[in-house]
N, C-alpha and C positions, 0 to 999 in steps of 0.2 A: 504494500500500500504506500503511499505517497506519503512523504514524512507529516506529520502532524501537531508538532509539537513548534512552540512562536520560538526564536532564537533572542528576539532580545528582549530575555528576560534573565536575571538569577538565576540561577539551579544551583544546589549543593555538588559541588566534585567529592569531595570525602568529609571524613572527623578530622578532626586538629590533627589528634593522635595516631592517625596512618600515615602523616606524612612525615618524615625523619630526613636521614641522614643518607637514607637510600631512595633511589625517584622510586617513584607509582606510577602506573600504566594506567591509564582506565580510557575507554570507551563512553563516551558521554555528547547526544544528541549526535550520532553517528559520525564522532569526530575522535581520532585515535588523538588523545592528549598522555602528556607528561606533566606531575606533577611534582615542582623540588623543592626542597626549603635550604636554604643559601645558612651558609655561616652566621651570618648576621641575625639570623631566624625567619627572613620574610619568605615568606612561600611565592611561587613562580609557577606559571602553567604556560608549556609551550605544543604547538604541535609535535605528538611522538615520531618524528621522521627526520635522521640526520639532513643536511641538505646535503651531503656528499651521493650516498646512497641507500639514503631512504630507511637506514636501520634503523630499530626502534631506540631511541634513546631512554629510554625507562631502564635499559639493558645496559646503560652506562654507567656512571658514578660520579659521584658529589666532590667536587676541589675546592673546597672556600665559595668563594660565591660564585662559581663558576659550576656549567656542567661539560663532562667528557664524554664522551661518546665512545661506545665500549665496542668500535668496532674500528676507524683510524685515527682513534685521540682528535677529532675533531673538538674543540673546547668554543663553549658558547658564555656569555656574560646572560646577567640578570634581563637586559634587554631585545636577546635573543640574536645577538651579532655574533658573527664566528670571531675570533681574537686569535688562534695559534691552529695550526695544521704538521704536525709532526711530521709530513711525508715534506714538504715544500716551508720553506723561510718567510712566502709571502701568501699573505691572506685570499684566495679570490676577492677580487673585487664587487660588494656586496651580498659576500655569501650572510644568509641567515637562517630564522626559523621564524613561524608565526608565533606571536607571543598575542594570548588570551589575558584579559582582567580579571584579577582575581580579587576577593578582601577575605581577610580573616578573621571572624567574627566568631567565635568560642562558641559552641563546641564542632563549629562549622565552616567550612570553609567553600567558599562561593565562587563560583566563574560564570564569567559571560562568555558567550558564544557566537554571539550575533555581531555586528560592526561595529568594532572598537569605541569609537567616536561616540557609537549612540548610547556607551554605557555613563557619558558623564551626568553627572549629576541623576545619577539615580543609584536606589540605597537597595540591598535585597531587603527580604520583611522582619520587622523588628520582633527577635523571641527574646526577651528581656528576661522572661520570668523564668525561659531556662537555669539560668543562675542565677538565679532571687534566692537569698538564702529562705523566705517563706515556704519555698517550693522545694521539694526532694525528687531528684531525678537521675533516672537510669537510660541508658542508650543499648540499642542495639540498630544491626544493619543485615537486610538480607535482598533475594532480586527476586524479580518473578516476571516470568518468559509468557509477557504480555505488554499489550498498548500500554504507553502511562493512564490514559483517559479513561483506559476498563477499571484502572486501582481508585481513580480520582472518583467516579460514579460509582462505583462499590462500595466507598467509604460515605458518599453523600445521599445513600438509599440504605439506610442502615433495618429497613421492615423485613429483612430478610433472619435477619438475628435468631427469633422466636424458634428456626428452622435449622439455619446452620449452625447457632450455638444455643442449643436448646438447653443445655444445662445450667448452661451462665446467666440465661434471663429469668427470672421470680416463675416460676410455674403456674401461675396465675394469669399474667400473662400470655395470651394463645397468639396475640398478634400484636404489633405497633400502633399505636394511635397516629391520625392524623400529624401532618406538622401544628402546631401554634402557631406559628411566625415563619414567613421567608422575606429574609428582607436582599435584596439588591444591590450591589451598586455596579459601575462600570467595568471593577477588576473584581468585584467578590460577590460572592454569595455566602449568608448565614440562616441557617434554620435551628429551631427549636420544639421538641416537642413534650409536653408531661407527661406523667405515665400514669396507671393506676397504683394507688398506696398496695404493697407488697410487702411480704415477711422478706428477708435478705437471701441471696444465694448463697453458695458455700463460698466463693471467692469474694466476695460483697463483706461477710462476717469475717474471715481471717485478715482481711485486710483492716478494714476497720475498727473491730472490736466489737462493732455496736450488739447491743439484744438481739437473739436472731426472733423470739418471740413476739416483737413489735414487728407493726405494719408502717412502711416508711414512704414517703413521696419521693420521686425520681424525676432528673431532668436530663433528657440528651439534647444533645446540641451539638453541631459543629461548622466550621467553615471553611467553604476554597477560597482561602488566602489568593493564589495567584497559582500559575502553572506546574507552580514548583515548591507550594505549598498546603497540606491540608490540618486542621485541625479537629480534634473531637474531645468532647466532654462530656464524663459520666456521675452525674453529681447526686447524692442520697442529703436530705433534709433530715436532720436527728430530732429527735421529740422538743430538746431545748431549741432550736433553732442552726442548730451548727451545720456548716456544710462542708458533704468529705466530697472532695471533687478529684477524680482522676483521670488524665487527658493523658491522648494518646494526639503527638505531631509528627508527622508522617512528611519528610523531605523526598518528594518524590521525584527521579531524575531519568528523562529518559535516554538510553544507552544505545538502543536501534529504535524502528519504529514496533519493533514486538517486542524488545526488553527492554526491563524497568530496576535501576536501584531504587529502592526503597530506604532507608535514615529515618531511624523512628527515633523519637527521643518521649521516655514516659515518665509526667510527673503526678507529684497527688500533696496536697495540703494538709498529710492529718500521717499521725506516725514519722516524723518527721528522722528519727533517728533511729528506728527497728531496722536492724538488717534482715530481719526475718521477714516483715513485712513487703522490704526491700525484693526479698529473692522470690519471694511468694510471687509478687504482681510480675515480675519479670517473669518469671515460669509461667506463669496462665499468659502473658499477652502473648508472649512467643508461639503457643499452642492453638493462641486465636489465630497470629500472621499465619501459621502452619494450617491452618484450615483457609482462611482467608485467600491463600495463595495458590491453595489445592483448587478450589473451584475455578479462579480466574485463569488461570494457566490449563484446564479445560476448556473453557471458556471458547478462550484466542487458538485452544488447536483445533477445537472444532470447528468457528465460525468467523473466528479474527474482529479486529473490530469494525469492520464495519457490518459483518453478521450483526455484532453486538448492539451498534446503534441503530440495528435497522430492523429491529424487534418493533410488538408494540408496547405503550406506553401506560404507565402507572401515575395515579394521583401522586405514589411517592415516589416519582420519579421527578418530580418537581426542582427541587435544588440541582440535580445531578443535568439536566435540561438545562438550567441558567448557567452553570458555571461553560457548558459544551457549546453556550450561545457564547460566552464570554471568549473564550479562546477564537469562534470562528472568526470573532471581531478582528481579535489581534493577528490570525493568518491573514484576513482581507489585506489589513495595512498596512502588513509587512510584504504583501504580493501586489500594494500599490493602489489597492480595488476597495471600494468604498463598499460598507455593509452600516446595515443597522445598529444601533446599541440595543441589549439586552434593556428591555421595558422592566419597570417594577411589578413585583410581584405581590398579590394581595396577600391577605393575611386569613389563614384558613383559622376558623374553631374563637373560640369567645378570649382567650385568655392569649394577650401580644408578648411573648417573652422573648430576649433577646440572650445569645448564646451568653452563656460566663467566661467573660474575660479571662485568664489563668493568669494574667501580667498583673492585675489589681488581686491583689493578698486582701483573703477573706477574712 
């Protein structure tokens, strides 16, 4: 299928902590990149292809702030100029590499992909409350051998739940209610929906604490942030008023037009210092993405996506529709061609609630 994914936008290239001393390889929006972090600490992303003969320089090695190319000592500077050639005394005359923008934003590291120029003055999306000491949070990273768009709509049609994780939802529970709220704008979409008052599940109670014999109010929520971001929140109301929220952000990057890195990073406001708790939520989310991934990766060998968008259509297919209007925007105007904006979305059911912020400490 014809790539589908806007180029200039953000996407995550790796964690802080994959990039070292030694380059990274990676595949990201069908562009073979290297990723190095220089003596001085600043990370660098160039195209993975010496310009002598094209070997991958991932397969090279790090000199101070230079990299070498582990196949004629070709040596490149931070701004992807060749500076020394071991075989010959004199440089070609504008030998280089493409060098990609990158920032390094903890626990993340960001590259653009699209026309250099057009990444000035724009910021990837602010996750602040990743490191908000209010918030405790764990990471993990895995792929899944599908569109990015089938993970982005998987995650923003969450009425499938009751079904694929039948054990994690209250048993009371037989389906998802309506959204409450879809609200709009240009790059995002956010929905919300309540649920009915339930006794806790088994992952709900150990993580919390709470009575498992109390009946509790439940809020999901989540947002397509931008192309290359999604968030979700699973928040329980305790009898005094307290709220245990736990979100799952999901950095979604895509690699070809059928595979996807996925960069989750999972926090929750309550237990703030259990490692048990800790390893608990880690083990169950990991076993959701392992179902999560088992389906979609069915999905795309069956029917790909454009089988997938070319289904019919669900009331809660609502969000997952705005965010897929959202993107067409951005292909039209990076292919030149004028499209519509995404219209606002009404507001379904009596009660307007808007997703919880994770960045405002409850």
């Amino acid at each position: 299928m014809k790539p589908n994914y806007p180029t200039k936008c953000w996407y995550v290239a790796a964690t802080c902590d994959e990039i070292t001393a030694s380059p990274l390889g990676r595949r990201l929006l069908g562009e073979d990149v290297v990723l190095w972090r220089a003596a001085g600490g600043g990370v660098t992303a160039f195209e993975n292809r010496c310009a002598h003969r094209a070997f991958p320089l991932s397969h090279g090695s790090v000199d101070g702030d230079r990299l070498v190319c582990g196949y004629h000592g070709c040596t490149y500077d931070t701004d992807g100029k060749c500076v020394s050639t071991p075989t010959q005394p004199q440089v070609p005359t504008g030998m280089s590499v493409p060098v990609f923008p990158v920032l390094e934003e903890p626990p993340f590291v960001w590259i653009w992909l699209g026309p250099p120029a057009a990444s000035a003055g724009s910021q990837p999306p602010n996750m602040a409350w990743v490191n908000d000491p209010a918030w405790s949070t764990f990471s993990s990273a895995w792929q899944v051998n599908a569109n990015y768009m089938m993970i982005h709509e998987h995650y923003l049609d969450f009425s499938y739940a009751p079904i694929l994780h039948r054990r994690d939802v209250p048993s009371e529970i037989a389906s998802m209610p309506a959204f409450n709220d879809v609200e709009v704008t240009e790059t995002s979409v956010s929905y919300s929906r309540l649920l009915p008052d339930a006794q806790l599940t088994d992952w709900e109670a150990a993580a919390t604490g709470l009575d498992r014999r109390v009946r509790y109010k439940r809020c999901e929520s989540g947002t397509f942030v931008s192309p290359a971001v999604h968030r979700q929140y699973w928040q329980i109301t305790a009898a005094n008023g307290d709220l245990y929220t736990t979100t799952r952000t999901h950095a979604i990057t895509p690699e070809t037009e059928a595979s996807t890195h996925v960069f989750m990073q999972g926090s929750r406001n309550y237990a703030l210092d259990s490692d048990a708790v800790r390893s608990g939520l880690s083990s169950f989310l990991a076993e959701v993405a392992r179902r999560d991934t088992g389906i979609l990766e069915m999905a795309s060998d069956h029917s790909g996506y454009d089988g997938w968008r070319g289904g019919v259509e669900f009331q809660a297919d609502a969000a997952a529709l705005r965010a897929r209007r959202i993107v067409g925007v951005m292909l039209a105007k990076e292919a030149g061609r004028s499209a519509m904006r995404p219209a606002p979305a009404p507001t379904n059911g009596r009660n307007s609630l808007r997703p919880v912020d994770p960045s405002v400490a409850e």
